[in-house]
C-alpha positions as a Python dict, from the first residue, in 0.01 Angstrom:
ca = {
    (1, 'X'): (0, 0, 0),
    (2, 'X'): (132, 364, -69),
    (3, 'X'): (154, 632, 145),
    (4, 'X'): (-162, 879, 111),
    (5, 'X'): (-64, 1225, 76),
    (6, 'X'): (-242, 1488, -78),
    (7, 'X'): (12, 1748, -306),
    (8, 'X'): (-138, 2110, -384),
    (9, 'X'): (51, 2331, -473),
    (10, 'X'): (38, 2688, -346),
    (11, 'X'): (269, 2887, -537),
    (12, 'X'): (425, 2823, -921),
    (13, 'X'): (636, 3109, -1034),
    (14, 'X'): (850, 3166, -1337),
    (15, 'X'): (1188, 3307, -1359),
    (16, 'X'): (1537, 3252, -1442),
    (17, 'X'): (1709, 2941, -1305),
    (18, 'X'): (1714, 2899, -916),
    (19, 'X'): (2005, 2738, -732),
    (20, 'X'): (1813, 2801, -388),
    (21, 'X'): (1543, 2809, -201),
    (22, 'X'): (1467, 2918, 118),
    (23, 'X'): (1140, 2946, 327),
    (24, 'X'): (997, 3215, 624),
    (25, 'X'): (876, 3133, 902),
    (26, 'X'): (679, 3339, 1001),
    (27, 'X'): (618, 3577, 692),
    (28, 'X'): (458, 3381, 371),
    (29, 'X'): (795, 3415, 177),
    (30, 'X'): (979, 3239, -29),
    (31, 'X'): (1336, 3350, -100),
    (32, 'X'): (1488, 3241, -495),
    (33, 'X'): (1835, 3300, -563),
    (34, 'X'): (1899, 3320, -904),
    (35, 'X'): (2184, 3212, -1146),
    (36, 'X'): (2111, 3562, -1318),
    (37, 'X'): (2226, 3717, -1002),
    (38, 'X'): (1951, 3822, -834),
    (39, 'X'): (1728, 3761, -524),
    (40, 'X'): (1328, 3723, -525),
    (41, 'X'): (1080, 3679, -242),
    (42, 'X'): (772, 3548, -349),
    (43, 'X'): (435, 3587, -168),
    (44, 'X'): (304, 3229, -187),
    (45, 'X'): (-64, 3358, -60),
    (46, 'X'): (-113, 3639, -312),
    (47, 'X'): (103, 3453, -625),
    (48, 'X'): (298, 3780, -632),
    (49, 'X'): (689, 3898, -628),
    (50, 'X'): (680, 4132, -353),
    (51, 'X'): (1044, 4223, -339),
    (52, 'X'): (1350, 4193, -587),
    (53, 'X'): (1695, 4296, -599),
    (54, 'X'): (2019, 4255, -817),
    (55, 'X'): (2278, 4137, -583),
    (56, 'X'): (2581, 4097, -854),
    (57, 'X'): (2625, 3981, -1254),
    (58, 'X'): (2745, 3660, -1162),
    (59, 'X'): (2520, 3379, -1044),
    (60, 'X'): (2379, 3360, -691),
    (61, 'X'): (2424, 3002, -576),
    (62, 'X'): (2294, 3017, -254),
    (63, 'X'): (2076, 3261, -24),
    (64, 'X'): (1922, 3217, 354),
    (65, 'X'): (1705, 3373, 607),
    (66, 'X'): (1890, 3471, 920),
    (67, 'X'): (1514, 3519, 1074),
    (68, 'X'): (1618, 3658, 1404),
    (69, 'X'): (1844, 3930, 1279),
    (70, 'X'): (1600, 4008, 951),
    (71, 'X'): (1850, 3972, 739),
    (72, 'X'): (1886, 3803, 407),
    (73, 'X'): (2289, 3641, 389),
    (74, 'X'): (2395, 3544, -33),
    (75, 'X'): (2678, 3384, -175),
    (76, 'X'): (2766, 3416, -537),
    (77, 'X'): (3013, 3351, -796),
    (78, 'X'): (3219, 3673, -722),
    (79, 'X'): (3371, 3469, -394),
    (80, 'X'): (3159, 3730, -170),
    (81, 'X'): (2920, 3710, 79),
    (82, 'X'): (2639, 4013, 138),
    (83, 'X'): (2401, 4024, 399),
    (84, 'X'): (2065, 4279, 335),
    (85, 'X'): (1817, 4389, 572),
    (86, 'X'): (1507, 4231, 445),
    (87, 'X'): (1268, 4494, 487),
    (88, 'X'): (1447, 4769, 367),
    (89, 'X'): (1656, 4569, 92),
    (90, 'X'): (1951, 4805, 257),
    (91, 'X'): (2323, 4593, 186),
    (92, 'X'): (2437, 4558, 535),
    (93, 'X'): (2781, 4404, 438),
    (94, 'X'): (2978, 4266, 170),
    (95, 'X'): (3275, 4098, 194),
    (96, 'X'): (3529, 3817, -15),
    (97, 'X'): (3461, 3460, 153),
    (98, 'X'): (3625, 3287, -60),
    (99, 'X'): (3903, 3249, -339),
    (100, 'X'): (3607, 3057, -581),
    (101, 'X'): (3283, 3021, -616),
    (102, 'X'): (3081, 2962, -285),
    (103, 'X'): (2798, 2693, -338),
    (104, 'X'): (2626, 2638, 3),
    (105, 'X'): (2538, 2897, 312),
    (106, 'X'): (2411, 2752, 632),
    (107, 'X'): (2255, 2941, 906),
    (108, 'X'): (2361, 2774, 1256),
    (109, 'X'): (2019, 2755, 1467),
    (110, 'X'): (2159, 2900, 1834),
    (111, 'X'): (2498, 3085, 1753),
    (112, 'X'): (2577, 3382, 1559),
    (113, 'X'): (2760, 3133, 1287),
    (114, 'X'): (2653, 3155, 890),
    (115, 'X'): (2857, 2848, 763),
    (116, 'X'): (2958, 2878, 436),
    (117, 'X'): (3150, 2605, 178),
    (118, 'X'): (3297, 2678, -157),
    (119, 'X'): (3500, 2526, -468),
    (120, 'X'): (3802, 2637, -301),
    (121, 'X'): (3718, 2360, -132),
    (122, 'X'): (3704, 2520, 239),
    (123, 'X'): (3446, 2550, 472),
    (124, 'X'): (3443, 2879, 672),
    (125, 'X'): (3232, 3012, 961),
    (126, 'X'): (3141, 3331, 1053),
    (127, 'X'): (3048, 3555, 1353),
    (128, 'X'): (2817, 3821, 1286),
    (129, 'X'): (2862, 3939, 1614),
    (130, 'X'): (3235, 3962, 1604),
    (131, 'X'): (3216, 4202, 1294),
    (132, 'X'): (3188, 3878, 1038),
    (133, 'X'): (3565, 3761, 1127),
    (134, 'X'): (3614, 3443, 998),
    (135, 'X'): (3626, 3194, 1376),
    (136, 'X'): (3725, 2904, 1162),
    (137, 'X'): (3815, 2726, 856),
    (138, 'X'): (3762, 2331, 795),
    (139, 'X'): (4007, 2197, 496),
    (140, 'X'): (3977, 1837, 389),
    (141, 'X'): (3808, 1771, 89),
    (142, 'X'): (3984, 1730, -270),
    (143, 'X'): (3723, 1856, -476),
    (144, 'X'): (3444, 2097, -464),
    (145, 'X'): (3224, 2147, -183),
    (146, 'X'): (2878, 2123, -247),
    (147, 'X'): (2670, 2168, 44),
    (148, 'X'): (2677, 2122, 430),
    (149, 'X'): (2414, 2032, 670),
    (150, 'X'): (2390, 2105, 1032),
    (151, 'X'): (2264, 1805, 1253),
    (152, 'X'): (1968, 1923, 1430),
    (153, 'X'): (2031, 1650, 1699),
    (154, 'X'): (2353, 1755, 1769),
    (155, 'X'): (2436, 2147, 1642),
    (156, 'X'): (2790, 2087, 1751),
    (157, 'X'): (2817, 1885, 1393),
    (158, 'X'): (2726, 1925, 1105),
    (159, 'X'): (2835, 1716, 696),
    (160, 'X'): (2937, 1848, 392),
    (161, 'X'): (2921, 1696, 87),
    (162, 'X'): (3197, 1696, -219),
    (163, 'X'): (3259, 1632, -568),
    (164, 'X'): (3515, 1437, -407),
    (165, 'X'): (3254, 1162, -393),
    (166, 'X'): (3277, 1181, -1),
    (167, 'X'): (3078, 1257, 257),
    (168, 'X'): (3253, 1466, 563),
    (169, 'X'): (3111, 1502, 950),
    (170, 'X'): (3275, 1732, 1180),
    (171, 'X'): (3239, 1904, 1499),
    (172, 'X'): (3275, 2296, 1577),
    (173, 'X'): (3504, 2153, 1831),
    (174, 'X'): (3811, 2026, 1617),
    (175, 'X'): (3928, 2135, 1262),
    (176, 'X'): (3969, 1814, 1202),
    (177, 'X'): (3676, 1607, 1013),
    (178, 'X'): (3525, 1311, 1286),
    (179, 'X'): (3503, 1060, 1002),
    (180, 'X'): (3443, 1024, 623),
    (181, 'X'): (3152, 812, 455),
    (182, 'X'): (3211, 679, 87),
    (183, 'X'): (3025, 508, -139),
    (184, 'X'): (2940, 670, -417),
    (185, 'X'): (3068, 640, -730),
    (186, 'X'): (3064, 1012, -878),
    (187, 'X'): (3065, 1352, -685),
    (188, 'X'): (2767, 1379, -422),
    (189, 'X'): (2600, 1708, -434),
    (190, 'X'): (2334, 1703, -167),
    (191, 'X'): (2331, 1586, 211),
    (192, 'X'): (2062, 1644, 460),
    (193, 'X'): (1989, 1502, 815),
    (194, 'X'): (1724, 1332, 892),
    (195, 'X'): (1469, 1561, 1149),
    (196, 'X'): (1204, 1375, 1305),
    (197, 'X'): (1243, 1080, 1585),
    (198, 'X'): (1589, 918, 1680),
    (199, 'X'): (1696, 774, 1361),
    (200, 'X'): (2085, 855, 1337),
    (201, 'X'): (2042, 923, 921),
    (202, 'X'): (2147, 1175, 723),
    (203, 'X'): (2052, 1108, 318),
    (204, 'X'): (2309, 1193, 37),
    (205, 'X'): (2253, 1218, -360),
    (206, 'X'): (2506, 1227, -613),
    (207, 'X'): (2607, 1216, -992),
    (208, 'X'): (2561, 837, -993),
    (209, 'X'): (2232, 936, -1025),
    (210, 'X'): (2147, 757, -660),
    (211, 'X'): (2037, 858, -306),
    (212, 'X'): (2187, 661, -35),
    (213, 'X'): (2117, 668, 338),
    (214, 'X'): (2352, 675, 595),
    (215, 'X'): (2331, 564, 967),
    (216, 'X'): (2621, 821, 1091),
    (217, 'X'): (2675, 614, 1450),
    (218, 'X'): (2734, 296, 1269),
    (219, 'X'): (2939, 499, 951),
    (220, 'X'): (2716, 244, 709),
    (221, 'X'): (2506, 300, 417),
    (222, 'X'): (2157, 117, 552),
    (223, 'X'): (1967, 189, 172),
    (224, 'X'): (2060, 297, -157),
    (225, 'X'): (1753, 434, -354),
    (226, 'X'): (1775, 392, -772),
    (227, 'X'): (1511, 583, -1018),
    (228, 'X'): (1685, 895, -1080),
    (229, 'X'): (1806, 859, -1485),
    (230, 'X'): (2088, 1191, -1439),
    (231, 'X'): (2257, 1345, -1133),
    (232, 'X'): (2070, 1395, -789),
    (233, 'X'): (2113, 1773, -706),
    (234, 'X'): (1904, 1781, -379),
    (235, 'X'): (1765, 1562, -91),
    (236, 'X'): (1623, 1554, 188),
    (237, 'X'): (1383, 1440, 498),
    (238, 'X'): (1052, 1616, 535),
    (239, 'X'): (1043, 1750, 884),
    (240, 'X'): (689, 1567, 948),
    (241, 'X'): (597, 1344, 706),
    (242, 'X'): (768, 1007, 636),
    (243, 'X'): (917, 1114, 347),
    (244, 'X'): (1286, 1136, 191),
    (245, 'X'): (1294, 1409, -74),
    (246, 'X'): (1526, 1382, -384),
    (247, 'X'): (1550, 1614, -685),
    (248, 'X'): (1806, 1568, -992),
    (249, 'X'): (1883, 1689, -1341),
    (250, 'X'): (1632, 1474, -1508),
    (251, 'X'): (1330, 1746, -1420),
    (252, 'X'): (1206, 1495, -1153),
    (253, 'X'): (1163, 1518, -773),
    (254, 'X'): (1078, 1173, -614),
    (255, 'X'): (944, 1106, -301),
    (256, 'X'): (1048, 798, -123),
    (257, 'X'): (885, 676, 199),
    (258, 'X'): (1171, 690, 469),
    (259, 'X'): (1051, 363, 642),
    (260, 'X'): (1019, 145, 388),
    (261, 'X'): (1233, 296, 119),
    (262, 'X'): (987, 211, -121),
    (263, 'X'): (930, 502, -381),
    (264, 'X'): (582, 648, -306),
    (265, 'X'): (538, 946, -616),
    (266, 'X'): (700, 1125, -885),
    (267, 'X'): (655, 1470, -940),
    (268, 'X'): (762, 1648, -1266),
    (269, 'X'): (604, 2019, -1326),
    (270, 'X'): (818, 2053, -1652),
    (271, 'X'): (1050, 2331, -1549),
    (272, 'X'): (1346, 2161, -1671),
    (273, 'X'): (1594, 2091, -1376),
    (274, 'X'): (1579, 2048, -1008),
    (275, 'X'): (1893, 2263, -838),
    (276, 'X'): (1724, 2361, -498),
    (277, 'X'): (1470, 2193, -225),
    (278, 'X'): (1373, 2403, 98),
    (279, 'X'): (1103, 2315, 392),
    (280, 'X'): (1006, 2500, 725),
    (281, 'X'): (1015, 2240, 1039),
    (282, 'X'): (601, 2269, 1209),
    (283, 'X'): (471, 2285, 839),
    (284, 'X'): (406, 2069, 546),
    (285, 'X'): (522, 2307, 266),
    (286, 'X'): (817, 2207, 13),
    (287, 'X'): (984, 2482, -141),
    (288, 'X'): (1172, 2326, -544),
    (289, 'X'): (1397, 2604, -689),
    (290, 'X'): (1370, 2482, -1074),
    (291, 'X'): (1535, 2594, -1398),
    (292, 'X'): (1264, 2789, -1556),
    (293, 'X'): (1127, 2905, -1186),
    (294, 'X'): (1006, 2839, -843),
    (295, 'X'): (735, 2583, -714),
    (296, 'X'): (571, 2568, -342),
    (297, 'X'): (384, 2248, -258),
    (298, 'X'): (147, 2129, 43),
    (299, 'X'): (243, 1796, 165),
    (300, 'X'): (-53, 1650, 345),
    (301, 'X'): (-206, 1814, 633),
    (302, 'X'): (-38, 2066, 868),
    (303, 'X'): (-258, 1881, 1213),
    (304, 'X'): (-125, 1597, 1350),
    (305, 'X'): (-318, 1281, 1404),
    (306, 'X'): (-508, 1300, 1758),
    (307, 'X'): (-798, 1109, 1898),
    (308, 'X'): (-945, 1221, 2233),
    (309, 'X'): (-1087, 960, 2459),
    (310, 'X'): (-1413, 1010, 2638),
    (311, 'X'): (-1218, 1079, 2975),
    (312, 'X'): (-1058, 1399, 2795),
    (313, 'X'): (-710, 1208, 2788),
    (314, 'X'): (-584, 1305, 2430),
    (315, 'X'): (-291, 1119, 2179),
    (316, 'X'): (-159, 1268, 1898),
    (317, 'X'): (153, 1151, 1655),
    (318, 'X'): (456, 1340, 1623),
    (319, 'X'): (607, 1152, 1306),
    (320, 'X'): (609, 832, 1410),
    (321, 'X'): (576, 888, 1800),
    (322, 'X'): (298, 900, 2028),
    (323, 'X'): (227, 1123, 2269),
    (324, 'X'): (-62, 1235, 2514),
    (325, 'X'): (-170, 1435, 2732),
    (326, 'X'): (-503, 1501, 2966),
    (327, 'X'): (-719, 1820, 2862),
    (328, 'X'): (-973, 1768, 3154),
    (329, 'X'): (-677, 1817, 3421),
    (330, 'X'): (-584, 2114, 3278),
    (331, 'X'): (-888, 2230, 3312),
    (332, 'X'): (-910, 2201, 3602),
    (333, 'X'): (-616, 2323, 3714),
    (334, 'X'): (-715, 2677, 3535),
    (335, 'X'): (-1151, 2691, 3614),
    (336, 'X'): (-1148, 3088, 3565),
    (337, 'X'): (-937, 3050, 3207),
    (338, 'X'): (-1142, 3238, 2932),
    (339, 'X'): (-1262, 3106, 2595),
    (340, 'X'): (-977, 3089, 2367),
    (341, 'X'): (-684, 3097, 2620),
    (342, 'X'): (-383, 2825, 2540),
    (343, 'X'): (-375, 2583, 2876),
    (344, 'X'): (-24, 2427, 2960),
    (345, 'X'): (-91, 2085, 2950),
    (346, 'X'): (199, 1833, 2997),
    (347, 'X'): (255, 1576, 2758),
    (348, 'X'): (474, 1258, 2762),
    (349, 'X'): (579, 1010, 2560),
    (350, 'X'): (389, 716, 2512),
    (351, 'X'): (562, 523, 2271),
    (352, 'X'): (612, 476, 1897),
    (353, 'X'): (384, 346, 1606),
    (354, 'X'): (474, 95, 1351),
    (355, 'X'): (366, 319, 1056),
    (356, 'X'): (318, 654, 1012),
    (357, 'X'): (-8, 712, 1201),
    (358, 'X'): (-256, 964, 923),
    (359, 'X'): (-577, 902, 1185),
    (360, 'X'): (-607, 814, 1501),
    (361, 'X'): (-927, 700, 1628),
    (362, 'X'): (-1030, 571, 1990),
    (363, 'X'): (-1280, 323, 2054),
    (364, 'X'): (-1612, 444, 2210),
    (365, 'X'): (-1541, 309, 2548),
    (366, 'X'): (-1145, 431, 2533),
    (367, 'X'): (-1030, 117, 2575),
    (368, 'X'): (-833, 98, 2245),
    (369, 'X'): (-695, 312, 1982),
    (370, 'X'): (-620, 272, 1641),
    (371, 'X'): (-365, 413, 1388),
    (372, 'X'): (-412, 439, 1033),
    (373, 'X'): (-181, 516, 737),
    (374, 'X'): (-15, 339, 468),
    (375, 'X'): (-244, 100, 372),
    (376, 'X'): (-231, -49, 725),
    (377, 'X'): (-378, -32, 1038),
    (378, 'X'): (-310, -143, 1436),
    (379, 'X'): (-509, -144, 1732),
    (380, 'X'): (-273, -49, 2018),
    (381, 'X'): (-401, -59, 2411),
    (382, 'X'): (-471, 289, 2468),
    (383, 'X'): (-345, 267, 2859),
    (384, 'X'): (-11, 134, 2782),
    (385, 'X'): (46, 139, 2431),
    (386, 'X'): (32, -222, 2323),
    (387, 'X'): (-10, -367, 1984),
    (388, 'X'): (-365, -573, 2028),
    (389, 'X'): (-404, -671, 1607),
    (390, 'X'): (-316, -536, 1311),
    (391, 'X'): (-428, -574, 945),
    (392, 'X'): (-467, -398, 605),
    (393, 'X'): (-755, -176, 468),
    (394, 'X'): (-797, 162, 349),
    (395, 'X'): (-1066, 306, 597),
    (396, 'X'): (-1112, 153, 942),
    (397, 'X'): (-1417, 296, 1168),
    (398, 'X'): (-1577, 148, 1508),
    (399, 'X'): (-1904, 47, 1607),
    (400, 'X'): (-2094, 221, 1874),
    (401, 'X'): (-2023, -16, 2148),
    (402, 'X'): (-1672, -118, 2101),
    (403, 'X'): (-1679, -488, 2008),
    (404, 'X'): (-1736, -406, 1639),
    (405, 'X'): (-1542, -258, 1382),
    (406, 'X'): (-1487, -239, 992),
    (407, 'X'): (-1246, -229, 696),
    (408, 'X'): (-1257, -116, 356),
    (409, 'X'): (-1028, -316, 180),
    (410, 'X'): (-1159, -211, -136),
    (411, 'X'): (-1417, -88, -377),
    (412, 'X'): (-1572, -417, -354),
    (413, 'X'): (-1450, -564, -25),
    (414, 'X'): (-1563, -471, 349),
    (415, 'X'): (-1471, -680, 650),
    (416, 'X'): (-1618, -687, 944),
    (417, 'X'): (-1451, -772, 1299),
    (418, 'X'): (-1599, -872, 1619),
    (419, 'X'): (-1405, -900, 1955),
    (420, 'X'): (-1138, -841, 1749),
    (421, 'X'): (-1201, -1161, 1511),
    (422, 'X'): (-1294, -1147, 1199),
    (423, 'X'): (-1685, -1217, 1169),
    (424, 'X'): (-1804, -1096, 799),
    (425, 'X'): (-1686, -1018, 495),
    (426, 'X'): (-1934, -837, 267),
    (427, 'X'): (-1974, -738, -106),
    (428, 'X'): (-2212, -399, -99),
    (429, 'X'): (-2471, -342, -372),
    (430, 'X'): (-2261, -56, -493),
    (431, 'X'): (-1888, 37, -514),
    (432, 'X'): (-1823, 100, -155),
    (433, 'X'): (-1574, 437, -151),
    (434, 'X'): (-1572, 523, 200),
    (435, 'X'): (-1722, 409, 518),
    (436, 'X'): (-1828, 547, 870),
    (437, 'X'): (-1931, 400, 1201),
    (438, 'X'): (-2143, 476, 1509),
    (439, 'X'): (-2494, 288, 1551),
    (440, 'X'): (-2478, 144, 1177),
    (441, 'X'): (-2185, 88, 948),
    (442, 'X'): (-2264, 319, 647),
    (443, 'X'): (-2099, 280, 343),
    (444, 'X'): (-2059, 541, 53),
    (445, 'X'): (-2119, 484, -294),
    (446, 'X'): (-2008, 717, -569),
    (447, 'X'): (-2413, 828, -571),
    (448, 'X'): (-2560, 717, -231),
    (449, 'X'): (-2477, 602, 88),
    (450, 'X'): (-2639, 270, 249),
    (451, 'X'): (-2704, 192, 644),
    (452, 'X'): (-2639, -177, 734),
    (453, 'X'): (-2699, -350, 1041),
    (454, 'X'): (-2349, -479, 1201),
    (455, 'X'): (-2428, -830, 1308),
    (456, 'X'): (-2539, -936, 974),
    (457, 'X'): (-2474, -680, 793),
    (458, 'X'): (-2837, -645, 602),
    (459, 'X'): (-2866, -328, 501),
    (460, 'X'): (-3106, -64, 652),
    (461, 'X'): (-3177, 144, 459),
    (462, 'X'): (-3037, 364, 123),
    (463, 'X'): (-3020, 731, 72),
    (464, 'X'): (-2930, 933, -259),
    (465, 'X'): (-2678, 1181, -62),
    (466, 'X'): (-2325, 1147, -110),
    (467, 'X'): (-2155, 1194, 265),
    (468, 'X'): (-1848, 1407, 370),
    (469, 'X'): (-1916, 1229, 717),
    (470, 'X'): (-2172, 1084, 949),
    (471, 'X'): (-2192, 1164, 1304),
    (472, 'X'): (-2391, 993, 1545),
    (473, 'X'): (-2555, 1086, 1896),
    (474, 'X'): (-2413, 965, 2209),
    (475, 'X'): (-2772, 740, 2277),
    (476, 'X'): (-2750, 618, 1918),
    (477, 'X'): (-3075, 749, 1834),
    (478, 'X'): (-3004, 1056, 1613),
    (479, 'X'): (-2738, 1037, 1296),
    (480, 'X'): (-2647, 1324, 1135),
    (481, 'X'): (-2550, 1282, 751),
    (482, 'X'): (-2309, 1604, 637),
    (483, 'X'): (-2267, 1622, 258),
    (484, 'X'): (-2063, 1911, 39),
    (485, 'X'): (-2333, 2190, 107),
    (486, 'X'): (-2608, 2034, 332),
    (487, 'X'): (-2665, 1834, 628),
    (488, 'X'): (-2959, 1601, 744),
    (489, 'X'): (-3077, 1511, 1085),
    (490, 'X'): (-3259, 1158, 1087),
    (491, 'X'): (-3374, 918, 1353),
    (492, 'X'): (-3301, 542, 1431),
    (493, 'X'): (-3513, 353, 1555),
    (494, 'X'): (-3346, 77, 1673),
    (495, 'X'): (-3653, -165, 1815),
    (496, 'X'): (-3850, -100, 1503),
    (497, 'X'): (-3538, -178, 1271),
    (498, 'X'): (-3487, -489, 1527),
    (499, 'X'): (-3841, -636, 1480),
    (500, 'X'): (-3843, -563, 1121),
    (501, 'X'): (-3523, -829, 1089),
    (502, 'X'): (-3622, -1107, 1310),
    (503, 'X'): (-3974, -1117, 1127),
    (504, 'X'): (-3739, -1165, 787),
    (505, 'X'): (-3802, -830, 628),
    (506, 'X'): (-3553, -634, 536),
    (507, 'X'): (-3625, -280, 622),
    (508, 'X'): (-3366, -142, 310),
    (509, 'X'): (-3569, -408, 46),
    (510, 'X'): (-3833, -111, -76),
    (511, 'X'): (-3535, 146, -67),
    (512, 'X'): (-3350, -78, -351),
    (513, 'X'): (-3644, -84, -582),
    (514, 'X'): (-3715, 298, -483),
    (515, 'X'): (-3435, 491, -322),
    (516, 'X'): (-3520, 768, -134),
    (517, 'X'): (-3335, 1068, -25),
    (518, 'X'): (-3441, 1329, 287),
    (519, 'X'): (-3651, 1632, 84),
    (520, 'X'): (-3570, 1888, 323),
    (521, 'X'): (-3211, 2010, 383),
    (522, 'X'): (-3042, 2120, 738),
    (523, 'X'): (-3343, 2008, 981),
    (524, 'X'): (-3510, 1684, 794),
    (525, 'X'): (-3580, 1418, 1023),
    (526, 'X'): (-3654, 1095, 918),
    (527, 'X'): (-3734, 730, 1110),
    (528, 'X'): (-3491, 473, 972),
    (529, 'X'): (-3761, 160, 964),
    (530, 'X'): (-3951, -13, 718),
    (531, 'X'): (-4245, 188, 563),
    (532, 'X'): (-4087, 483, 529),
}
């Protein structure tokens, strides 16, 4: 099963080539450095270039935020470095870095470092508190270097990559590199460490035209990912999703899932070559620096999984790990807070998830909770975090009361499980797209949805409304059914629908002959029985 992620993209620009890509945090902007020699910041919410400037005549390789200072820092092909104020576009500094072209600028997250690497083959750093002085200088490499990547887990390290076909980590500590990784074959270009959970991985791609990953404790290559057809340029791991990012020279940027290695989608928005990839940790957005322009994507959604029990105890993913907290003891630790007020609540670790978690969903009584993604699903003990069962499907939803629940395996397939056994599996009248739970398991067709009992799974009855979701009272009685632009309020009657089946009739048979659907929208409320 692949990964589901939904892709829109927010901002496509055109331009002269990019060679970097860098995104705001706070502010919707995108900052392009161009081979042309200029800078751009794009507003990605209004499609609009809100601020430009020519920085030299030579190309500008690489440009970053230095967000706390409001500054804009760019290295180009003259060997210098210039830092602007990026509100007033005022040059701040200038200053030769370098005796050849300077390919990669890092901004260190806590010190007053802008790292900086170049074909001169020398990595510098720089204090912008200490008047830009160069604090030190990190020789090694035979060849080029590309780019360098600080290790968020450790910001005493950080790698560089070189057209030496090598792979260097060091430490702020020592001038000295800690150790060397080889393995590929041609120049690597691109390294990037990997920024959610406790993996030690950073990801590498080169002009073999491969992406490897690298477990930097053990000094191994642990995968070596093949579908690129010309040199890798970029990589990368997305900050939230499970995904390792790789863009090359053939116009493509892949995305691989970082679990299973497996290659989940290719993305080509024919503007010739991939040269830049950029991404803001706390957000789904994936900046590609192209060369006919800029592109801004929306990986998936930007709120995490989370399932609150009926206790007020919530769990929510963070990548791959589980946390909670309890809501109802922070209230009452603040009873006068007003509406709208952020509570402190303390949250700890629960434990991890097998795959990466895109729904969470507790059982009515809170005894159990179950994660959802990749084609997969596992009940885990909500208390301590066990695995209980696990299985495959593409929708999973409960029953009211616990001991039942569902799975769409497919168009055509639904199972359903009791005390955790399978009981049923069931063909639907129509091509089942969706399904919901509560009181009845409801099923969506691409035209109607139908109600079926869950013990045998007859079906209820059939309504010509096509579902967003279903929501169900507490008592079971009422079900609301919310479509694109209207909602319906309808009744159950459970005893009615009860002594309709053991007498034999099925209360859905005059519904398949003639289907009905509830005439009046927002406030309709109709008895779910036979007769009506």
């Amino acid at each position: 099963m692949t990964l589901r992620v939904d892709i829109k993209k927010k901002l496509s620009a055109r331009s002269d080539r990019v060679k970097s890509v860098d995104i705001h945090p706070t502010n919707p902007w995108i900052l392009a450095a161009l081979y042309n020699g200029s800078v751009y910041i794009w507003d990605y919410t209004t499609q609009t270039l809100v601020k430009s400037f020519e920085v030299t005549d030579q190309p500008v390789r690489t440009a970053k935020y230095i967000v706390r200072k409001q500054w804009i820092a760019t290295g180009s092909d003259d060997m210098q470095i210039r830092v602007y104020n990026y509100n007033t576009l005022e040059k701040l500094k200038a200053f030769e870095a370098h005796q050849d072209y300077i390919r990669c600028l890092v901004v260190h997250p806590t010190h007053p470092y802008l790292l900086s690497s170049s074909d001169d083959m020398l990595i510098k750093v720089w204090d912008w508190e200490k008047n830009w002085n160069n604090v030190q200088v990190f020789e090694g490499h035979s060849h080029y270097v590309m780019m360098l990547a600080i290790n968020p887990k450790d910001t005493n390290t950080f790698a560089s990559a070189s057209l030496d076909r090598t792979v260097k980590v060091w430490g702020f500590n020592s001038n000295q590199a800690h150790f060397t990784l080889e393995g590929h074959e041609k120049g690597v270009n691109a390294v990037e460490y990997f920024l959610g959970g406790d993996k030690p991985y950073l990801v590498t791609g080169a002009d073999d035209k491969l992406v490897k990953v690298w477990d930097y404790q053990n000094k191994t290559c642990v995968q070596t990912l093949e579908g690129h057809t010309h040199n890798v340029s970029v990589v990368g791991f997305h900050p939230s999703l499970p995904l390792i990012i790789s863009g090359g020279e053939d116009g493509t940027v892949r995305l691989w899932h970082s679990t299973t290695y497996r290659l989940e989608k290719t993305l080509n928005y024919g503007m010739e070559r991939v040269w830049a990839v950029g991404y803001l940790k706390g957000t789904n957005l994936l900046a590609l620096g192209y060369d006919e322009g800029t592109v801004l994507l929306k990986l998936g959604r930007e709120e995490p999984a989370v399932s609150m029990d009926p206790t007020g105890k919530i769990i929510w993913a963070k990548h791959n790990e589980i946390q909670t907290a309890n809501v109802k003891s922070a209230l009452e630790a603040a009873p006068n807070a007003p509406d709208g007020e952020r509570l402190a609540v303390a949250a700890k670790e629960m434990g991890t998830c097998e795959i990466y978690p895109q729904t969470l969903l507790h059982s009515p009584n809170g005894r159990f909770i179950v994660a959802i993604g990749d084609g997969e699903w596992i009940i885990y003990t909500a208390l301590a975090w066990r695995n209980k069962t696990f299985g495959q499907g593409l929708d999973f939803v409960w029953g009211s009361d616990s001991s039942f629940y569902a799975v769409r395996e497919g168009n055509q397939k639904v199972k359903i499980f009791k005390n955790f056994k399978e009981a049923r599996t069931f063909k639907p009248p129509f091509s089942a797209e969706g399904i919901y739970g509560g009181g009845l398991l409801a099923v969506r067709g691409t035209e109607c949805v139908g109600l079926f009992d869950w013990e045998e799974n007859r079906i209820v009855r059939r309504i010509d409304v096509v579902p967003k979701n279903i929501y169900w009272s507490d008592n079971g009685e009422f079900v609301t059914i919310a479509c694109e632009n209207a909602f319906y309020i309808l009744q159950y009657k459970k005893d009615v629908v009860a002594a309709a089946l053991a007498n034999g009739v099925e209360p859905g048979r005059k519904d398949s002959r003639k289907r009905s659907k509830p005439s009046t929208k927002f406030q309709r409320k109709s008895e779910l029985h036979i007769g009506r």
